[in-house]
C-alpha positions as CSV (number, residue, x, y, z in Angstrom):
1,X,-2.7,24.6,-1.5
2,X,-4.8,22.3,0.1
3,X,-8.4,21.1,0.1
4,X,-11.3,19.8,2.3
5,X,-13.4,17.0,0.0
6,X,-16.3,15.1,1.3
7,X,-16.9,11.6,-0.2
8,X,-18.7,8.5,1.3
9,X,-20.0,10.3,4.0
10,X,-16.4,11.4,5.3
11,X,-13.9,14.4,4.6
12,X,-10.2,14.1,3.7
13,X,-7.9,16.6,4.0
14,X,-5.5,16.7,0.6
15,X,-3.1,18.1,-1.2
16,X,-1.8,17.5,-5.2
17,X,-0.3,14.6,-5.4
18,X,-1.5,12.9,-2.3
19,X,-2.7,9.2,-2.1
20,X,-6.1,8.7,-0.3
21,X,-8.2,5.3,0.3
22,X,-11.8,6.4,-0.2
23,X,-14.9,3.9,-0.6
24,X,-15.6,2.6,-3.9
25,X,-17.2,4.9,-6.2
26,X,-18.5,3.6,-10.1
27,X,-15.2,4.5,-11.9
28,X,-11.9,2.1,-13.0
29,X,-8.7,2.2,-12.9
30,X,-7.1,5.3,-14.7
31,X,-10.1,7.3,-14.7
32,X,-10.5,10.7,-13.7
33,X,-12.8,11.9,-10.9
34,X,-14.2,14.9,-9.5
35,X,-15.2,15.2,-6.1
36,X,-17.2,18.1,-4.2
37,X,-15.0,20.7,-2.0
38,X,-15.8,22.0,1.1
39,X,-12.8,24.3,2.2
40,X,-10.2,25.3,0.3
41,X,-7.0,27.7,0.6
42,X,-3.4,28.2,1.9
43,X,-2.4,30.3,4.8
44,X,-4.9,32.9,5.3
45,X,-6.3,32.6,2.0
46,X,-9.0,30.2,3.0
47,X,-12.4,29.7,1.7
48,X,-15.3,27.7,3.4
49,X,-18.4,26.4,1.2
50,X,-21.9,26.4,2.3
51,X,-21.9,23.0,1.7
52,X,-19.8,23.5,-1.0
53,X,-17.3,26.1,-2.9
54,X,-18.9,27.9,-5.7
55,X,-15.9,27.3,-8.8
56,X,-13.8,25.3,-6.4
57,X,-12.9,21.6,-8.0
58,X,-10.5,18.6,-7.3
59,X,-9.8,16.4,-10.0
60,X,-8.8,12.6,-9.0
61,X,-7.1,10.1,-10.4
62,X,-8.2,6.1,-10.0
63,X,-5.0,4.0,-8.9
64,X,-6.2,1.1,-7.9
65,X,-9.6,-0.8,-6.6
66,X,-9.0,-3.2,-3.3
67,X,-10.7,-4.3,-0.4
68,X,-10.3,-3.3,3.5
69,X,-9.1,-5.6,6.5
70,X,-11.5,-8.2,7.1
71,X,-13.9,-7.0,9.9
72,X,-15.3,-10.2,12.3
73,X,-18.9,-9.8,13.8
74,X,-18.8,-12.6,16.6
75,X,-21.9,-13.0,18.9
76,X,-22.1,-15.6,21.6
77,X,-24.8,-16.4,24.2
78,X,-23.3,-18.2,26.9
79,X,-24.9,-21.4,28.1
80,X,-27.3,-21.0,25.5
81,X,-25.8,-22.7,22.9
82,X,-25.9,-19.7,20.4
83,X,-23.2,-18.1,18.5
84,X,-23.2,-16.3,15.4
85,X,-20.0,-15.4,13.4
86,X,-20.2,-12.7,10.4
87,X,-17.6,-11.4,8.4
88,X,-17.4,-8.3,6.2
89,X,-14.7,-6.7,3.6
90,X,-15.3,-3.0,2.8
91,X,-14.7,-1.8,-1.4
92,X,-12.1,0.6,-1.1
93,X,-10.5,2.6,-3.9
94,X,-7.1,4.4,-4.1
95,X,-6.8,7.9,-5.5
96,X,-4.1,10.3,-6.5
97,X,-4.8,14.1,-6.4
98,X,-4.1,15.2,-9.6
99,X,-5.1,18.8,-9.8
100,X,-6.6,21.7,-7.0
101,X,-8.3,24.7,-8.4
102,X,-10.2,27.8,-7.2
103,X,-9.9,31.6,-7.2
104,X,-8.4,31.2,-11.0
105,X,-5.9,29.6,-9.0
106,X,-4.4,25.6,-10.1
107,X,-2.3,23.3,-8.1
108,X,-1.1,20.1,-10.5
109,X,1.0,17.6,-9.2
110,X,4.1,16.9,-10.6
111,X,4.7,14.0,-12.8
112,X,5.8,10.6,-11.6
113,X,7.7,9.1,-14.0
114,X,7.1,5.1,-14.7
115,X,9.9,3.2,-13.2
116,X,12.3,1.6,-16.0
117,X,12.5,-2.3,-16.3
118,X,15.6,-3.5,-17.3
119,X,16.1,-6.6,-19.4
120,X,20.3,-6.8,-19.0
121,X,21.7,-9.6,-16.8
122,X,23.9,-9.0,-14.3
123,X,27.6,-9.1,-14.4
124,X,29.0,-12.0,-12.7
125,X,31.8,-10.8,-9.9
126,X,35.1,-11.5,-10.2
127,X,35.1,-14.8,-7.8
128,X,32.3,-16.5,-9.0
129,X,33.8,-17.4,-12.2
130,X,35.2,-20.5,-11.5
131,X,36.9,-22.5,-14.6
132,X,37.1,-26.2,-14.7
């Protein structure tokens, strides 16, 4: 199932368990968002909101907060001895669909499993031990 989502003046097309950069929105890290839905369905099972889907909801996770590529506003006037340089960073925030719903109908994604940090030291191969 996927879903149409408007946020920041812009709409995303996602699915569970996707990874989207959106513009920053008042919420940290490990939170849980909800954001408005605009289309929703599978196949030919497809619903379109007017502007949104009565019952329809996708629920967001907060990953990280970080900034865009730095954008450069340069303006010169030639032989005027005018120039103007400006520079900009955009708030951005990372999200992971967690869960789409609508029609009495859920999508979750699965669980991602925290990667395992290993304290043991590696073995030494057989050539490197050298005896004096």
């Amino acid at each position: 199932m996927f879903a149409v989502i408007k946020t920041g003046g812009k709409q995303y097309r996602v699915a569970a368990s996707d990874v989207i950069t959106i513009e920053r929105l008042s919420a940290e890290p490990g939170q849980t968002v909800e954001l408005d839905v605009l289309m929703v369905g599978e196949g030919e099972d497809v619903q379109v909101g007017a502007p949104t889907v009565d019952g329809a909801s996708v629920k967001a996770e907060v990953v990280a907060l970080t900034r865009g590529p730095k954008v450069i506003a340069f303006k010169k006037r030639r032989r005027q001895n005018s120039k103007r340089k400006r520079g900009h960073r955009q708030d951005l925030m990372s999200l992971r669909i967690v869960e789409i719903s609508a029609n009495g109908k859920t999508v979750k994604a699965e669980a991602t499993p925290r990667k395992a940090v290993s304290t043991a030291k590696p073995e030494a191969e057989a050539g490197d031990t050298a005896e004096a």
